[in-house]
LUMZAMAR-965794 format. One record per residue (C-alpha): residue in one letter; chain; x, y, z. Coordinates in Angstrom, 2 decimals. Layout:
<atoms>
atom r=A; c=A; east=X; north=Y; up=Z
...
</atoms>
This chain:
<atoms>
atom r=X; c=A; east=102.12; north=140.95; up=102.32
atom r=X; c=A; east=100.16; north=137.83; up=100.95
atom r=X; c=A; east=97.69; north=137.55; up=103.68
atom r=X; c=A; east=99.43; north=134.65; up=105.08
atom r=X; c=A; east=99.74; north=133.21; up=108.43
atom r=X; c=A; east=103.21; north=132.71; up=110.01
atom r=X; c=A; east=101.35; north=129.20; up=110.95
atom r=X; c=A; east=100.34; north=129.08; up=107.64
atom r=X; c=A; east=103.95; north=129.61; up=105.30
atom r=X; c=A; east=105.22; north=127.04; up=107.98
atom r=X; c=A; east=102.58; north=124.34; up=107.57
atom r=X; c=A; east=103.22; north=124.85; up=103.71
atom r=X; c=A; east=106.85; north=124.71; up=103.78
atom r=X; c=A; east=108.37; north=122.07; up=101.42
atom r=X; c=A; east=110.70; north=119.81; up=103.59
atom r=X; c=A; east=114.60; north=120.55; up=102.81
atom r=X; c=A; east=115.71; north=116.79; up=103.88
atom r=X; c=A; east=114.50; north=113.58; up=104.11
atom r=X; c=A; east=114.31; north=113.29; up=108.11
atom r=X; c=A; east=112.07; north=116.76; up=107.67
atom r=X; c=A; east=109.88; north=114.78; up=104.83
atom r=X; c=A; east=109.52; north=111.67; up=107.33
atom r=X; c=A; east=108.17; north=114.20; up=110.01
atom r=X; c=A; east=105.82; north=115.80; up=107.41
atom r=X; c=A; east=104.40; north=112.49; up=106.57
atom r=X; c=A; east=104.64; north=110.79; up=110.04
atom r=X; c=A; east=100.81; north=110.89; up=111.32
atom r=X; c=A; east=99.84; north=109.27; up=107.95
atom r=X; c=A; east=102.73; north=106.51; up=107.96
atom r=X; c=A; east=101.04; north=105.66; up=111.49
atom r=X; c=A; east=97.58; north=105.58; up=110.75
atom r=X; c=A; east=98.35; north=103.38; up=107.87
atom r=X; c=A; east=101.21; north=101.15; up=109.24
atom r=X; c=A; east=98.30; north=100.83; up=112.07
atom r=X; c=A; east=95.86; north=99.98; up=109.50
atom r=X; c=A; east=97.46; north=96.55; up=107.63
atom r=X; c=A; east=97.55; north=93.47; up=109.91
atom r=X; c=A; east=97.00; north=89.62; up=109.52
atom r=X; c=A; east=93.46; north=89.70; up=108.54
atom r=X; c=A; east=94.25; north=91.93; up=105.85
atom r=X; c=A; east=97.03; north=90.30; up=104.79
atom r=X; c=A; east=94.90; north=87.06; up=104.42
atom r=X; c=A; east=92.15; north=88.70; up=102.63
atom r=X; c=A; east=94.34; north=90.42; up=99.70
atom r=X; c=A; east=96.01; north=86.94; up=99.63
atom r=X; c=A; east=93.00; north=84.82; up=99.06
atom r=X; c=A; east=91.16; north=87.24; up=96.60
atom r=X; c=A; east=94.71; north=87.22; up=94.47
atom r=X; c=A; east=94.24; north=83.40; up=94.50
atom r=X; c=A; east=90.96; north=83.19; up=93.93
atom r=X; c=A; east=89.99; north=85.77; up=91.79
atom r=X; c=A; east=93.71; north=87.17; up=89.98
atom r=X; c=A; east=95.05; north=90.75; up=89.43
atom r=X; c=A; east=91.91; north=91.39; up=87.48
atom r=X; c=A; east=90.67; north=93.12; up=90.78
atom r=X; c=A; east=94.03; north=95.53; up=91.75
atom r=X; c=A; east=91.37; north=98.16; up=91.39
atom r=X; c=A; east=89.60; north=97.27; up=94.05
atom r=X; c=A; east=92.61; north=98.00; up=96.42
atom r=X; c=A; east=92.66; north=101.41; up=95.06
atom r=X; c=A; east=89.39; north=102.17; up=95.67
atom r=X; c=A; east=89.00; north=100.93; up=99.15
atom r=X; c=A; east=92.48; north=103.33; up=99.53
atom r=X; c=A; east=90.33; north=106.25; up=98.43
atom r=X; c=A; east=87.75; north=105.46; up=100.33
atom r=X; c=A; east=89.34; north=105.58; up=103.60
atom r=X; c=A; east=91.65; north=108.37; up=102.47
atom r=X; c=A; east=88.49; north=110.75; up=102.47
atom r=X; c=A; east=86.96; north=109.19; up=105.48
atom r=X; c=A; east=90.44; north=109.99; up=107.06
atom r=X; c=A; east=90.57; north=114.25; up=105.58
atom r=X; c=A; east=87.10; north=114.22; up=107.24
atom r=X; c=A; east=87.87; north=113.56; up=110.58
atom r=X; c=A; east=91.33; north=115.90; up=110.03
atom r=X; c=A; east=89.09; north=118.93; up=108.62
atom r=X; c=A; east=86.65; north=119.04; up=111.22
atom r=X; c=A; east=89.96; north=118.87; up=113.70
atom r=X; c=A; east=91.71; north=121.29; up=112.39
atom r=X; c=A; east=88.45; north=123.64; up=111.81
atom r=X; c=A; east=86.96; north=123.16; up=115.13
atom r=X; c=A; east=90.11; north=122.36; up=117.08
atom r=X; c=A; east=87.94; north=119.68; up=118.90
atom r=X; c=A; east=88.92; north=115.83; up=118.21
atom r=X; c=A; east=86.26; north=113.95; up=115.90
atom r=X; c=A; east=84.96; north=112.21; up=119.46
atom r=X; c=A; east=83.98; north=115.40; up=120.83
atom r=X; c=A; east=82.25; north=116.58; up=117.74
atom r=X; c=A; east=80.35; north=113.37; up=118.00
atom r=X; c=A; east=79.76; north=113.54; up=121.67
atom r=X; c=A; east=77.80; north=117.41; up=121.74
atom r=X; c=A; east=76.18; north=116.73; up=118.32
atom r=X; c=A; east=74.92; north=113.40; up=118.06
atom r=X; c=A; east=73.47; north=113.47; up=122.03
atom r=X; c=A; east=72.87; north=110.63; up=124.14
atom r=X; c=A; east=72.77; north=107.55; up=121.75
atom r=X; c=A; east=75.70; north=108.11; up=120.66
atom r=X; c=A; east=77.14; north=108.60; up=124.47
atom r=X; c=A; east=75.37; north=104.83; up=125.56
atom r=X; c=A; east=76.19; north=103.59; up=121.63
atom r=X; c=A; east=80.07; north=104.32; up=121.72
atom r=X; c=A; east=81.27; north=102.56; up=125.06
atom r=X; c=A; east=79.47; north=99.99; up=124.19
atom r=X; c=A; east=81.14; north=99.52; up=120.59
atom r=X; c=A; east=84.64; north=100.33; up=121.74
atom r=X; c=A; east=85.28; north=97.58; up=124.33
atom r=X; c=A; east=84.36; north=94.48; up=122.89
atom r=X; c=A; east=86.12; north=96.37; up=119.71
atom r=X; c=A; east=89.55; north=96.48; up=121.85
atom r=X; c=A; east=88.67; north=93.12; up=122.81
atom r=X; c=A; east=88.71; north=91.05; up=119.84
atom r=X; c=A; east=91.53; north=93.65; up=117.86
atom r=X; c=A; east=93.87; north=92.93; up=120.85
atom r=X; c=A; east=93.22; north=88.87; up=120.36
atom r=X; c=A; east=93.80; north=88.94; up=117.00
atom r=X; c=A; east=97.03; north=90.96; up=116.80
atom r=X; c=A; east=98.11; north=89.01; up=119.76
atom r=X; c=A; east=97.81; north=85.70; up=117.19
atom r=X; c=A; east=98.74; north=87.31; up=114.63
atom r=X; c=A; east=102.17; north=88.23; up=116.06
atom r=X; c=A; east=102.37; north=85.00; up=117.65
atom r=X; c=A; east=101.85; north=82.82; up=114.67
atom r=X; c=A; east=104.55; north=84.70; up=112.60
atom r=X; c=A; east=107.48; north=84.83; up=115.28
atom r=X; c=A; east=106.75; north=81.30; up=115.51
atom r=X; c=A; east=107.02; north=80.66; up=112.00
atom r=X; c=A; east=110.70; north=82.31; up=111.99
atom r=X; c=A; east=111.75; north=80.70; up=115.30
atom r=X; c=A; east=109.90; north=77.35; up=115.79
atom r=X; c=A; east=111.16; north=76.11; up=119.08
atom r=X; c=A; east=107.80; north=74.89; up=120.27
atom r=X; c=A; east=106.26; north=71.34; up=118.93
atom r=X; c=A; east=103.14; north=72.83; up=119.53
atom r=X; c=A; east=102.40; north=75.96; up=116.78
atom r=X; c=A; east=99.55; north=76.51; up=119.00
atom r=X; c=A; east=101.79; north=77.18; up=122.23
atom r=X; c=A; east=104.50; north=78.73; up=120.30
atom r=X; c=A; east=101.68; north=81.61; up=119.25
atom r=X; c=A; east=100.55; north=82.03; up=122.55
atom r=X; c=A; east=104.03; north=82.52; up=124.35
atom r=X; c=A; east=105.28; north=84.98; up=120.96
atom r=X; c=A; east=101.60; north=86.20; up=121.24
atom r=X; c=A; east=101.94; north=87.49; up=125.08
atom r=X; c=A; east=106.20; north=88.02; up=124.84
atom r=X; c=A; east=104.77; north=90.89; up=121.93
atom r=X; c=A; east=102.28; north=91.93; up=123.53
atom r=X; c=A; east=104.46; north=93.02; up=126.81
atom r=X; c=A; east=106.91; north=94.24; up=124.34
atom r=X; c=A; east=104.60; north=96.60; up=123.18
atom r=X; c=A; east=103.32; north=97.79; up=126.62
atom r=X; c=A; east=107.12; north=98.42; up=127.03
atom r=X; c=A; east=107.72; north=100.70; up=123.89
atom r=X; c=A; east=104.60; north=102.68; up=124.29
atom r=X; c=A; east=105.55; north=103.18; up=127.97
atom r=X; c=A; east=109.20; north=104.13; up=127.89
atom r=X; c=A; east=109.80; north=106.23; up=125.09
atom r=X; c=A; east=107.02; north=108.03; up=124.66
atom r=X; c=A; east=105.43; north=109.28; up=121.24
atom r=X; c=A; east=109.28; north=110.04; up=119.55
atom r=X; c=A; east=110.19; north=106.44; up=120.22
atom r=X; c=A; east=106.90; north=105.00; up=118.98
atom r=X; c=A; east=107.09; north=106.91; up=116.05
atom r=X; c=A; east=111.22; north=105.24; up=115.52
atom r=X; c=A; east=109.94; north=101.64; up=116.11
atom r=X; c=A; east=107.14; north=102.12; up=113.81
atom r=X; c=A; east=109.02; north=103.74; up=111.17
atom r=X; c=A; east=111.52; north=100.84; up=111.03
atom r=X; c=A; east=108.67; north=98.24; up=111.12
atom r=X; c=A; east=107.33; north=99.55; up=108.34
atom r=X; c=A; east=109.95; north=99.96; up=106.13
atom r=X; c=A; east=110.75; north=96.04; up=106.91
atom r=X; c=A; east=107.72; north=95.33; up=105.93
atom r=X; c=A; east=107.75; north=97.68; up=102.36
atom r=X; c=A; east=110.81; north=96.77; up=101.34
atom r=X; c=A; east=110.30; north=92.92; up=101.86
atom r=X; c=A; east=106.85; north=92.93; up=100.79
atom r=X; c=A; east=107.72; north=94.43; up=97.17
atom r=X; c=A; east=111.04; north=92.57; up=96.56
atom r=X; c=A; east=108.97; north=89.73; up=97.19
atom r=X; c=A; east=106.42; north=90.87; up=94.19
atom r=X; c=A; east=109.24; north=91.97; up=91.86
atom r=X; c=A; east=111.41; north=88.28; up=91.99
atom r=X; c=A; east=107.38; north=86.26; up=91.65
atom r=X; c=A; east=107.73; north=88.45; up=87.99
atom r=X; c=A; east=104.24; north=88.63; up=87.28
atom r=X; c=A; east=102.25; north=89.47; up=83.89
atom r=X; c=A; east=102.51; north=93.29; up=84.47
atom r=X; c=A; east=100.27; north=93.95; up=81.74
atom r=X; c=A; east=98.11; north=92.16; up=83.53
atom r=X; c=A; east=98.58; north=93.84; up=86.49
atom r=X; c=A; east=97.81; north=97.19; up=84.61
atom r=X; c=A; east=94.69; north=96.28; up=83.56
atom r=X; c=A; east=93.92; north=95.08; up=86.61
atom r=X; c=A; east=94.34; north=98.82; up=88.34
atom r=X; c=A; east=92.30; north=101.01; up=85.10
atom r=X; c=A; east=89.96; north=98.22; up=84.18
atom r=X; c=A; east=87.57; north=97.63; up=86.90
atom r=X; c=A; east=86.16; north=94.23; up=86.73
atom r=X; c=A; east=84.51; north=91.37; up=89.02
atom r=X; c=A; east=85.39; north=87.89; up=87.64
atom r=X; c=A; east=83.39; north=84.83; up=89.16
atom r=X; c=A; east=80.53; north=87.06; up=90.07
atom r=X; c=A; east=78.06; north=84.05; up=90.28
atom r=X; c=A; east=80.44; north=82.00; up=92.64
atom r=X; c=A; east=82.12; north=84.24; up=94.91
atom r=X; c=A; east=83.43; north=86.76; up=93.05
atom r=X; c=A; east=81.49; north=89.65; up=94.79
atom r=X; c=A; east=81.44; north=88.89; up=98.19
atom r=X; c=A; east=85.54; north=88.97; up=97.57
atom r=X; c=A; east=85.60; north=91.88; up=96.48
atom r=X; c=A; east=83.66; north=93.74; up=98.88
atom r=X; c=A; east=86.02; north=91.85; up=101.39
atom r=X; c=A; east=88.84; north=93.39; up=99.52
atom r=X; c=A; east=87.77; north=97.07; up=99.55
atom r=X; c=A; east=86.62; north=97.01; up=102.87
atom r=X; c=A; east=89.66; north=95.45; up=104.39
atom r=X; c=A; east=92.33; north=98.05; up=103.07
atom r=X; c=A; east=93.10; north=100.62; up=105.54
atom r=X; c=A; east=92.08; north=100.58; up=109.44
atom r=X; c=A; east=88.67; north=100.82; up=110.84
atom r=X; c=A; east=88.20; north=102.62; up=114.68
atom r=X; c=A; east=92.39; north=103.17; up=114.36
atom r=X; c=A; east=91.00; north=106.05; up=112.02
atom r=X; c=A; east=89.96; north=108.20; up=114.10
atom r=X; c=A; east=93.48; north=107.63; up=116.06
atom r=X; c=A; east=95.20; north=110.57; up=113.14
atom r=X; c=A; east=93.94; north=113.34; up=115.05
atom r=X; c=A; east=95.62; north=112.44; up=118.09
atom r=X; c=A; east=98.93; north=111.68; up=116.31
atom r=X; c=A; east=98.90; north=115.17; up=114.30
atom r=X; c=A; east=98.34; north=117.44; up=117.52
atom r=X; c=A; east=101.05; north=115.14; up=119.06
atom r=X; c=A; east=102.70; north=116.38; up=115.78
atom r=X; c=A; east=101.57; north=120.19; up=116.39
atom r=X; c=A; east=99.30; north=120.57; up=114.04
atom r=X; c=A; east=96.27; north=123.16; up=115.38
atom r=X; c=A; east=94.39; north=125.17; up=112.88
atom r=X; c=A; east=93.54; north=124.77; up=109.37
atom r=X; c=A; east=96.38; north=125.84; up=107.63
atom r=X; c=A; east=97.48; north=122.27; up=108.75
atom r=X; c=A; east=95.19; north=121.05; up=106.20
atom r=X; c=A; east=96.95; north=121.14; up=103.25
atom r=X; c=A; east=100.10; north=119.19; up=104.89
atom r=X; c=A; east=97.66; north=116.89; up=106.06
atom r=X; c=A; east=96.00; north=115.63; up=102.84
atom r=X; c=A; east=99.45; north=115.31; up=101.45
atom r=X; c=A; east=100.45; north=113.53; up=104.59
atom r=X; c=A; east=96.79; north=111.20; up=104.28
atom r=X; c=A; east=97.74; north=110.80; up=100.25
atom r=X; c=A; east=100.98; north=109.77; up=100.21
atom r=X; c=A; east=100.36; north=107.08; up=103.19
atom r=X; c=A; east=97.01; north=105.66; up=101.35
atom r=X; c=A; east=98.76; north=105.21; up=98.39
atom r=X; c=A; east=101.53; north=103.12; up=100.39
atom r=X; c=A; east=98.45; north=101.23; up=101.88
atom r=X; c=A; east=96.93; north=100.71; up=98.36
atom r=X; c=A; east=100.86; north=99.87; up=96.85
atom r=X; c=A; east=101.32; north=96.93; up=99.55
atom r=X; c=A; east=97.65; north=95.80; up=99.15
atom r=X; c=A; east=98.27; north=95.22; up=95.40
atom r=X; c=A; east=101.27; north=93.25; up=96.27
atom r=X; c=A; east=99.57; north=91.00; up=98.47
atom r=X; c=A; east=96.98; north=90.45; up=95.38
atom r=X; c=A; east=99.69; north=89.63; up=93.30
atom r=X; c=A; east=101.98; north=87.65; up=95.56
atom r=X; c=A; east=98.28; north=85.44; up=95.94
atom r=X; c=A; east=97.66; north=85.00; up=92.36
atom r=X; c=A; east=101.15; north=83.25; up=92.15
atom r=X; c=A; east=100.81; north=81.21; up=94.28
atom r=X; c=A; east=98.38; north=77.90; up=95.72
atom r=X; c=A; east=97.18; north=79.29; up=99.00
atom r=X; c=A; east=95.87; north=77.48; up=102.04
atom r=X; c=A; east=95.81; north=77.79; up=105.60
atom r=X; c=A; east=93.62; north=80.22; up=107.28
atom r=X; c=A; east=93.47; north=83.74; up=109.27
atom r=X; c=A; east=97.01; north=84.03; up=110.66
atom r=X; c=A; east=97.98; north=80.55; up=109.25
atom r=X; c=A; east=97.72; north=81.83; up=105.64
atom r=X; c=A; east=100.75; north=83.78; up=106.60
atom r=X; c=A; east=103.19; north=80.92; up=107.24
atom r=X; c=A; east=101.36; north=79.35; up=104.04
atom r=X; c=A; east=102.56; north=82.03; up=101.84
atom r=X; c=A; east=105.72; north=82.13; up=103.56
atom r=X; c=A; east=106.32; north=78.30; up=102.89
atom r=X; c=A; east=104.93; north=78.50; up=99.00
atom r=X; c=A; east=107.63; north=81.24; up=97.81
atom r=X; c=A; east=110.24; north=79.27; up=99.47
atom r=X; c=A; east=109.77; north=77.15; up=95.91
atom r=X; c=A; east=110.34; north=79.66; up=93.57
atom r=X; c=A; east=112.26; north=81.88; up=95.74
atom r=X; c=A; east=114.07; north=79.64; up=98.05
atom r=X; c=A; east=114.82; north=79.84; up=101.83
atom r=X; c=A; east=116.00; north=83.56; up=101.60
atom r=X; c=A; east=112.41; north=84.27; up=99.72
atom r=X; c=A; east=110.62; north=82.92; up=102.08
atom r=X; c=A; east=112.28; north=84.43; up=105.42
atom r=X; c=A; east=112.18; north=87.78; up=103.89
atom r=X; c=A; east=108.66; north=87.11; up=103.69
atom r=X; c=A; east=107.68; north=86.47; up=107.27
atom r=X; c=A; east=110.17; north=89.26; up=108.19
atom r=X; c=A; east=107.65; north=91.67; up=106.52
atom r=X; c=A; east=104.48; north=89.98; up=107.57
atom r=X; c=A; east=105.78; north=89.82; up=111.29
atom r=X; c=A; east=106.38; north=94.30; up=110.78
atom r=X; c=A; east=103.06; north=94.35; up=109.15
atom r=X; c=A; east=101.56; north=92.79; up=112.07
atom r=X; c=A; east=103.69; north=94.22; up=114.66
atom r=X; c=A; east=103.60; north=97.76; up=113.61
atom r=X; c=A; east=99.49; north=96.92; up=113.39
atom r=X; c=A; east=99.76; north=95.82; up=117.50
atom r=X; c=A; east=102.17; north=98.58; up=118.43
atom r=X; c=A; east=100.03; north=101.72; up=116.65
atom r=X; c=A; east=96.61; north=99.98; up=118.38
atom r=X; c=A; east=98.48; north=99.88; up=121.68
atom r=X; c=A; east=99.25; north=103.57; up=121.54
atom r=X; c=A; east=96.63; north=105.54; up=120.16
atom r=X; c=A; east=93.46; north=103.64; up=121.45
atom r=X; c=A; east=93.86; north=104.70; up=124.79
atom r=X; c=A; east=93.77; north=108.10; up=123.62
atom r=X; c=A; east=90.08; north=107.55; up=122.32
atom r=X; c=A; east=89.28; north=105.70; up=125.50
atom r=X; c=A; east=90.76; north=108.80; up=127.51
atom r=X; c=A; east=88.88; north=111.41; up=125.20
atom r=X; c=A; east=85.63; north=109.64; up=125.85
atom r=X; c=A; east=86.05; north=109.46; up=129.49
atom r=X; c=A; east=87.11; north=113.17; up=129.57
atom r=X; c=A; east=83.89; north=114.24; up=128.07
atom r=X; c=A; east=81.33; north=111.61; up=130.14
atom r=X; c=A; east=82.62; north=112.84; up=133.05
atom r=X; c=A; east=82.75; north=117.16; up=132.13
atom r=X; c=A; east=86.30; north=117.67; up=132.90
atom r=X; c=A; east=87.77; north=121.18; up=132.93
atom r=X; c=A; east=90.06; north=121.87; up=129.62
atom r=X; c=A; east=92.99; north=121.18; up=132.36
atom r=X; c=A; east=91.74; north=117.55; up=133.07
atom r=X; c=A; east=91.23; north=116.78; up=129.90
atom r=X; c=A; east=94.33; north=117.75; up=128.71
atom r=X; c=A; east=96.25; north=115.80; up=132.25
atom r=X; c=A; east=94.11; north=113.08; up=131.34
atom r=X; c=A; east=94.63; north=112.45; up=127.76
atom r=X; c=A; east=98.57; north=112.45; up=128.70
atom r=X; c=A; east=100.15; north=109.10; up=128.30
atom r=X; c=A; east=101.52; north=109.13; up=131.54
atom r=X; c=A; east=97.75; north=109.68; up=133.15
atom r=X; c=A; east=96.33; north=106.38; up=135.22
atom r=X; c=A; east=93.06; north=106.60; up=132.65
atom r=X; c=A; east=95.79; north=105.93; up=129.91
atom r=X; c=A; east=97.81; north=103.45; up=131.18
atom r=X; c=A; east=94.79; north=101.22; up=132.63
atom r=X; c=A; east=93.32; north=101.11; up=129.18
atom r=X; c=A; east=96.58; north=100.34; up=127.88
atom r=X; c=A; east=97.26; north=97.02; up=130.25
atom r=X; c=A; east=93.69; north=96.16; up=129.84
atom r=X; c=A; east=94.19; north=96.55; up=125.86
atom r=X; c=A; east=97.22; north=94.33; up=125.71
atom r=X; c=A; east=96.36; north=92.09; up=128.90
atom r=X; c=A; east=92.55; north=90.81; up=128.63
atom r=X; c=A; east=92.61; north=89.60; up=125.32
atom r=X; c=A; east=95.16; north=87.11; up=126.29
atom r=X; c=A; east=91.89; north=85.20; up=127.14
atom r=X; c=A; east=90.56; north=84.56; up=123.23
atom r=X; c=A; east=93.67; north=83.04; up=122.73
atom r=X; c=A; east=92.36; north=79.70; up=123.38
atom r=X; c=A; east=89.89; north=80.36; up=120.52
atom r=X; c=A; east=90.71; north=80.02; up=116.62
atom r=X; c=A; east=92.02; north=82.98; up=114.91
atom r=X; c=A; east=89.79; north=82.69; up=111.90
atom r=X; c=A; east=86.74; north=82.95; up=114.55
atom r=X; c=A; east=88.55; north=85.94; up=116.30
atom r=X; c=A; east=89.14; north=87.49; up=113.29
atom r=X; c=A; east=85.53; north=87.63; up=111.76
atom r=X; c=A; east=84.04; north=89.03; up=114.98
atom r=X; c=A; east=86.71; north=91.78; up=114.35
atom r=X; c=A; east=85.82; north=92.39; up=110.45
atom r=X; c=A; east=82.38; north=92.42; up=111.39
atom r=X; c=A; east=82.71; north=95.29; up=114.30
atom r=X; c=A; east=85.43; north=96.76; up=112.11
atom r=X; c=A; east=82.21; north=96.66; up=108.61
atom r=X; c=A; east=79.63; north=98.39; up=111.46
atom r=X; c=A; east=82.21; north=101.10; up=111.98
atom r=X; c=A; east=82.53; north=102.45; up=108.99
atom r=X; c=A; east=79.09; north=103.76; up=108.13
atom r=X; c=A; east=78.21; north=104.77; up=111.23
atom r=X; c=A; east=81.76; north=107.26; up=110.80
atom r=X; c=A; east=80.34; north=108.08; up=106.96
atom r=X; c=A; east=77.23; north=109.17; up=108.52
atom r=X; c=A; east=78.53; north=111.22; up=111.40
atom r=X; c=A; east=81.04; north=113.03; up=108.99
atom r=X; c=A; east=77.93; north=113.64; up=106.41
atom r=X; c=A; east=75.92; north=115.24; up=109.10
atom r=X; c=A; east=78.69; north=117.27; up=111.47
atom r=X; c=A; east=81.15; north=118.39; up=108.38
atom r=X; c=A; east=78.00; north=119.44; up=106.71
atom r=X; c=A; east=77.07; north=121.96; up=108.48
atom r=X; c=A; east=78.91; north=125.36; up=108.10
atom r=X; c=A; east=77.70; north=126.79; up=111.50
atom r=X; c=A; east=80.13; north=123.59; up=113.06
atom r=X; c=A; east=83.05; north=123.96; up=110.50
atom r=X; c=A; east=82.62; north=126.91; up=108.60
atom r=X; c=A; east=82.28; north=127.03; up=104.89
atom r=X; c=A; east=85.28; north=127.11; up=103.53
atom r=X; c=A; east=85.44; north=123.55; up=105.50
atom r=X; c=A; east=82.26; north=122.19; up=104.73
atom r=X; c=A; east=81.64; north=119.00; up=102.30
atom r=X; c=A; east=81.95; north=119.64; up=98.36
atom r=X; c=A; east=79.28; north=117.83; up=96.61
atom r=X; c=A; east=82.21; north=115.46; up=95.37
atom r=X; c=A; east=83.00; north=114.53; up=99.19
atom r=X; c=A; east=78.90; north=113.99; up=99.81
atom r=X; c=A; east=79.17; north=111.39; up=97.37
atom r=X; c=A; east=81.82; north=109.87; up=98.23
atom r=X; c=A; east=80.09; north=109.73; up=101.69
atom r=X; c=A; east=77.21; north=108.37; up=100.86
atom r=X; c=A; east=78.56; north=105.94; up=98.20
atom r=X; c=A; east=80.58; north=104.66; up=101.45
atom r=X; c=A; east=78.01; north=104.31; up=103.38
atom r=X; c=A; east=76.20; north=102.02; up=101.30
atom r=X; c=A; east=79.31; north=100.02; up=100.43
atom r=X; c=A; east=79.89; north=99.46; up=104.16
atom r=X; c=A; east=76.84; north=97.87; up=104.91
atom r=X; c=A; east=77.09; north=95.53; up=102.32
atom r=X; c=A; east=80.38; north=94.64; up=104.02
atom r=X; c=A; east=78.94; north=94.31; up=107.00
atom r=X; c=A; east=76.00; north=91.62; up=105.54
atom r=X; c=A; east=78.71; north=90.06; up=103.42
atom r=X; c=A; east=80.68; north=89.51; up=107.26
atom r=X; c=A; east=77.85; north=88.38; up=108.46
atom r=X; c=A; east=76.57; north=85.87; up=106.09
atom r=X; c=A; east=79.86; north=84.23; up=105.66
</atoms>
């Protein structure tokens, strides 16, 4: 005998077929699907335009950095069997308990608007049958928003998980013909990924960049994986292995489609803003790719966006749920009843998720979306530091699961680099 685990040679098993290979890598294809909407479709877009493929390696390394944010939170899960939010909860005491609620509503408030537009704007684009672009977003906006309510509610997780793996492949496949037919310089694309450079430091240049890394990837949808690999069965850490394949391989996508956004900017003049800049780009490649170019186009951007709504729809609630389930001391049976998605606490949060927001649609998208990036830039240290202190410690995780001095630095690099997004958010 090897020592092994009958949990263990399963979790390590090499898939036979693709539909076994899609299961092995579904959590990750969520969490990053989830992770790419309008804003940071816009962002890739204008830093290609302004600033060239000189700074593809900027994609990659915001990529890496959430990829080992992401193992983190799935090696303290799998070596504690308690979700991230619980961890945080007993270990980081009371501020944290007052600190969190607070952070989390007005964070589903201004994610919801902005997806809302977001999905609005590009259905619009594809079928404008209002003279108003303003009213067509907001009907497409609240029609998608429904839409999603409906999908999370009827099918459950296996349906979500068929609806977002179709989304996303719209959006891959379109997204990357797209860059392929715009034939850019791909030596200059190369040396864009292995030479890391900032040009236009004195006039912009920076504060791009930093935009750039920090928008790859989600934010609070993070900490969403854990809930979508014990929906998967994963419990225990011989899980962890499949699960920084699973975080790898989906990163990588992330990083691959942010590089194409970079290059399909640098192509092309870009204007518009936020959610606009969509319909922009859509509109400039119907010149050198005609009408077929362009429709592809928004067909990606609108599964980008959609798959972005749809994944924030169906896994916040679960945080919401897990936090209530601790505040209030339930018993391991309520907790588990109540983080069900057919529990009252889950479906609330869900209608108030893809309901209330409806009310920022009256404001500009570009204003929504900065009060999002901003929350989104706060996020992200405050998760470096809490996976610094509570994966550091081998009485919580054990050694074998504690940070390598590699990770530490990673950590701490991050949380530096976040708060300089967060001032660069601010001061725009």
């Amino acid at each position: 005998m090897d020592g092994l685990s009958q949990g263990t040679r399963t979790a390590m098993t090499t898939p036979k077929t693709p539909l076994a290979l899609l299961a092995l890598l579904g959590p990750g294809i969520l969490v990053a699907a989830t992770g790419v909407g309008a804003g940071d479709l816009a962002t890739a877009s204008f830093t290609g335009n302004k600033l060239g493929v000189a700074v593809l390696w900027a994609v990659v390394a915001g990529a890496g950095l959430k990829f080992v944010l992401n193992e983190g939170l799935a090696r303290w899960q799998l070596a504690t069997g308690s979700t991230f939010l619980e961890g945080c909860v007993k270990h980081l005491g009371l501020p944290f308990r007052i600190l969190f609620p607070l952070y989390l509503l007005p964070w589903s408030f201004f994610v919801g608007a902005a997806l809302i537009s977001a999905c609005g704007v590009t259905v619009h684009a594809m079928i404008p049958v209002f003279d108003d672009p303003r009213h067509g977003m907001i009907v497409f906006g609240i029609i998608q928003s429904i839409l999603g309510v409906v999908l999370v509610r009827a099918g459950g997780f296996k349906l979500f998980e068929r609806v977002m793996d179709v989304c996303i492949g719209i959006m891959f496949v379109t997204v990357l013909t797209t860059t392929v037919l715009l034939k850019p310089d791909w030596s200059a694309v190369l040396a864009g990924l292995t030479l890391p450079r900032i040009p236009q430091m004195d006039s912009g240049g920076l504060g791009w960049t930093v935009a750039l890394i920090g928008g790859v990837g989600g934010t609070l949808t993070i900490l969403c994986y854990g809930y979508w690999i014990r929906e998967s069965g994963r419990n225990g850490p011989e899980h962890l292995r499949t699960c920084r394949i699973d975080l790898a391989v989906a990163y990588a996508g992330t990083a691959l489609f942010g590089i194409c956004m970079v290059i399909i900017g640098s192509r092309i003049v870009v204007t518009g803003k936020g959610a606009g800049l969509v319909v922009a780009l859509a509109d400039c490649l119907a010149g050198p790719l005609g009408p077929v170019g362009k429709w592809a186009f928004l067909l990606g951007a609108w599964g980008a966006v959609f798959s972005s709504l749809l994944g924030v729809w169906q896994s916040v609630p679960y945080v919401f749920c897990d936090f209530c389930s601790m505040a209030l001391k339930d018993s391991p049976a309520a907790r588990a009843a109540r983080l069900a998605t057919t529990s009252r606490c889950y479906r609330w949060y869900l209608y108030g998720l893809a309901l209330v927001p409806m009310l920022a649609l009256q404001f500009s998208f570009r204003e929504v979306q900065k009060y999002y990036a901003v929350l989104g830039a706060a996020f992200m240290p405050c998760l470096a530091f809490a996976l610094l202190y509570l994966n550091g410690r081998s009485t919580l995780v054990g050694k074998p699961y504690r940070n390598r001095p590699l990770t530490v630095a990673v950590l701490s690099a991050t949380l530096v680099f976040f708060a300089l997004a967060g001032w660069f958010g601010l001061s725009d």
